[in-house]
N, C-alpha and C positions, 0 to 999 in steps of 0.2 A: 788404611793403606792396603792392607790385605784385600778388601774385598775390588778394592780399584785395579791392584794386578791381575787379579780372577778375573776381572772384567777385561782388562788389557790383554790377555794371555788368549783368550779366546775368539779377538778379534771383532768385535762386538761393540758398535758405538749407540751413542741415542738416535742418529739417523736411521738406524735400520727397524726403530719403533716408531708407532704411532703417536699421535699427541692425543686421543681418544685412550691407548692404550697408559702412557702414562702421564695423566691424570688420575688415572684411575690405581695405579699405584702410588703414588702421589698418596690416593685418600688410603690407601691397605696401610703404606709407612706410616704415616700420622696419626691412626688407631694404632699402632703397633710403641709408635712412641710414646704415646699420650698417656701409657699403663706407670712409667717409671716417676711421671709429673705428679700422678691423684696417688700411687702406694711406699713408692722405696723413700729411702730415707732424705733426708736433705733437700731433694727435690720436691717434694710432699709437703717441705716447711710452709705452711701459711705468710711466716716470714717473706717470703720472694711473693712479690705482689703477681695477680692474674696474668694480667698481657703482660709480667714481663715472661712468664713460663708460656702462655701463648703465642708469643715471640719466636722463642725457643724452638717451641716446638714447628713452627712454621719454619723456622731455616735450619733444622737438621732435615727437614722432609725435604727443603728445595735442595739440598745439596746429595742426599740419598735415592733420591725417588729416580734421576738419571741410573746410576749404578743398579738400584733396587730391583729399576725393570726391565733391563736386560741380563741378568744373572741367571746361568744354564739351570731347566725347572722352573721359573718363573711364571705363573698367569696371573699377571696382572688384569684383573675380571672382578666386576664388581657382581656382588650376589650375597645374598644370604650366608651363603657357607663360606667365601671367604674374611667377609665381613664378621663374624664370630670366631672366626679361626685368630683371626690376627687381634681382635677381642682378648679371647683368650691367652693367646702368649701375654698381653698385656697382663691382662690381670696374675696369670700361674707367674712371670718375672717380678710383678711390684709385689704381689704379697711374699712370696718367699724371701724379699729382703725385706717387709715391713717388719717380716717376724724380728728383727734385730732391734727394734724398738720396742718392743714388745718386751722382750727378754729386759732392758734397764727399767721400764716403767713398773713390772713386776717385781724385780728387785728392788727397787726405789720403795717400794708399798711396804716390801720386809722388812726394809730398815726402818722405816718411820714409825712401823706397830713397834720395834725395838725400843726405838727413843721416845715412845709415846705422845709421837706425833701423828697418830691416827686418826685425828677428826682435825688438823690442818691441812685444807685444802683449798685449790687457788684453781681458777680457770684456766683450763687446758687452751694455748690458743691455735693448738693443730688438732684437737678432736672436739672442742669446744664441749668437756663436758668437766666435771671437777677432778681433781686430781690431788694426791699427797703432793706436798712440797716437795720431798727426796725425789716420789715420782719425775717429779721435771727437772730437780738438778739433774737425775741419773740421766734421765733421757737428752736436757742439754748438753753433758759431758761428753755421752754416745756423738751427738753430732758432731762436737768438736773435735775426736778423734777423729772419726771420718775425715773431715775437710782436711783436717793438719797433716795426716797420713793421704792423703790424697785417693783416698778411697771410691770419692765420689766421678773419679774421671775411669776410674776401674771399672764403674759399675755403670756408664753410659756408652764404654768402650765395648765393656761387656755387651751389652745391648744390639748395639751397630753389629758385632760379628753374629749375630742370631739370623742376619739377612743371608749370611752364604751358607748354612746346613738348613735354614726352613727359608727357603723363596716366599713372595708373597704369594698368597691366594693357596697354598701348599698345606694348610697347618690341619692338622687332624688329631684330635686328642683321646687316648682311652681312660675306661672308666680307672683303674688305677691311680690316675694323677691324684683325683681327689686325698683317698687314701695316703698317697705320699703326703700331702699338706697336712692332713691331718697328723701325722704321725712326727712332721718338723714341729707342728704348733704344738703336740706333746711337748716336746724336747724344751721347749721357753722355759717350764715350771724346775726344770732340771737344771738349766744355764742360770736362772737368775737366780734361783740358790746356792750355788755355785758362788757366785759374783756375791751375795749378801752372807756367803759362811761365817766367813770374819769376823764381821762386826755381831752377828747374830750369836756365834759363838761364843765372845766376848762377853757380850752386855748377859748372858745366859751362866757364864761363870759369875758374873759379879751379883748376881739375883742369889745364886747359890753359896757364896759367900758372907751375904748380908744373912740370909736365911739360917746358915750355921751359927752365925754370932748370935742372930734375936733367940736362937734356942739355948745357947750358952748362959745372956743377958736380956730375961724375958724386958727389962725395963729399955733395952735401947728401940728407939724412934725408926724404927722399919722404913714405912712410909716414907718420910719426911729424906731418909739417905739414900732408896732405892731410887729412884729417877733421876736426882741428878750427879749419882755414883753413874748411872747407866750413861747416861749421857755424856760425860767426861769423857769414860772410858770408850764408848763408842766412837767419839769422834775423834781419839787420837788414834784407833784402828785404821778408820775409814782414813784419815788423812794419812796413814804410812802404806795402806792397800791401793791407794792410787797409781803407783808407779806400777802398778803391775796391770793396769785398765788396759791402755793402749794394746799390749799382747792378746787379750783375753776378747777386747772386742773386734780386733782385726783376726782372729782365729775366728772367732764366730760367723764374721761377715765371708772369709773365704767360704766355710760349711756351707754354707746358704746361696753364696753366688755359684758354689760346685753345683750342689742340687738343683739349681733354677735352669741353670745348663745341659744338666742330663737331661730334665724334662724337657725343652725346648728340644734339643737331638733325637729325642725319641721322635717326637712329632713330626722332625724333619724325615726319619727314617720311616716312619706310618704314612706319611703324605709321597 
């Protein structure tokens, strides 16, 4: 709605564009779209079959591409440079929210060496390769906050207002973005320890506790009470640490939709 008053405000309809011209925004929006389908969360699920995300992304382009190409700054112009420009916002937008998947399946791997569930692993059906089991609860949990908190319309909303601070054909990127990513994908090994303290902390006292007694009573059965002492206890951590998910992954998800933001502004501001 925003962007359709910008357009209104200025007087500005699709008559006054060519049909040469947008089409040719038309293809700029649907690279620009296409980045949030293949990296960010939920939309990325292998789960939503192809054409129905091909779909998709065919009727937010019919319905944007009017607006898209006439918004003041706008060259809708096909070429090399804006064709990688609008590339890029794809990709610098879906990775920076991929990274919130990244952060549970991390976490998921710490709990499972915890519970000494580290060579249970099951195929991944969104990266198709193996994966821990916790791995994919954590990571299915992740989606579920998403969708329940409605996150997912946040972050396609998000998207859509990218068109009125970077027009199409506009985008220009400096060598710093890299470095920014790199320094969010630090930050995963930090959140998902975070998110796995808990139970890590837990199952870490009760190793410590087993270990005190066997030095007490060299004759008690170590082995035999360490894993599923750890196990016990870890899973009535993990099930009372749940209530606090939802807070901790919709904190993260803003961090991440803030940052994908400024980067996308800057480029509007370079271009």
């Amino acid at each position: 709605m925003q962007m359709l008053n910008l357009s209104s405000s200025n007087g500005v309809t699709l008559s006054s564009t060519t049909w040469p011209a947008f089409l040719s925004a038309a293809l700029l929006v649907a690279v620009r779209i296409s980045g949030i389908f293949v990296f960010a969360p939920v939309f990325s699920s292998s789960a939503i079959p192809v054409r129905i995300k091909a779909g998709f992304v065919v009727v937010i382009t019919v319905l944007l591409a009017p607006v898209a190409a006439t918004l003041p700054g706008a060259r809708p112009e096909l070429g090399l440079p804006s064709v990688l420009g609008e590339l890029g916002l794809a990709l610098v937008f879906g990775l920076s929210l991929s990274l919130l998947n990244e952060i549970a399946l991390f976490a998921g791997q710490l709990v499972g060496i915890q519970f000494s569930f580290s060579l249970v692993n099951l195929l991944d059906p969104n990266s198709q390769v193996q994966t821990q089991l916790f791995g994919q609860m954590f990571g299915l949990l992740n989606t579920t906050v998403l969708v329940a908190a409605g996150l997912h319309r946040t972050m396609l909303a998000s998207l859509m207002r990218t068109f009125a601070f970077v027009p199409v054909g506009t985008a220009v990127f400096a060598p710093q973005f890299g470095m920014t990513l790199v320094h969010a994908a630090g930050g995963v090994f930090l959140a998902s320890l975070q998110l796995a303290a808990p139970v890590m902390a837990s199952t870490m006292l009760v190793e410590v506790a087993i270990a005190s007694m066997a030095r007490i009573s060299p004759q008690l059965p170590v082995l035999p009470l360490t894993v599923p002492a750890k196990t016990a206890v870890g899973y009535v951590v993990l099930i009372g640490s749940l209530a606090l998910w939802p807070a901790f992954f919709e904190a993260r998800f803003s961090g991440l939709l803030e940052m994908a933001d400024t980067l996308l502004r800057q480029c509007g501001r370079q271009g």
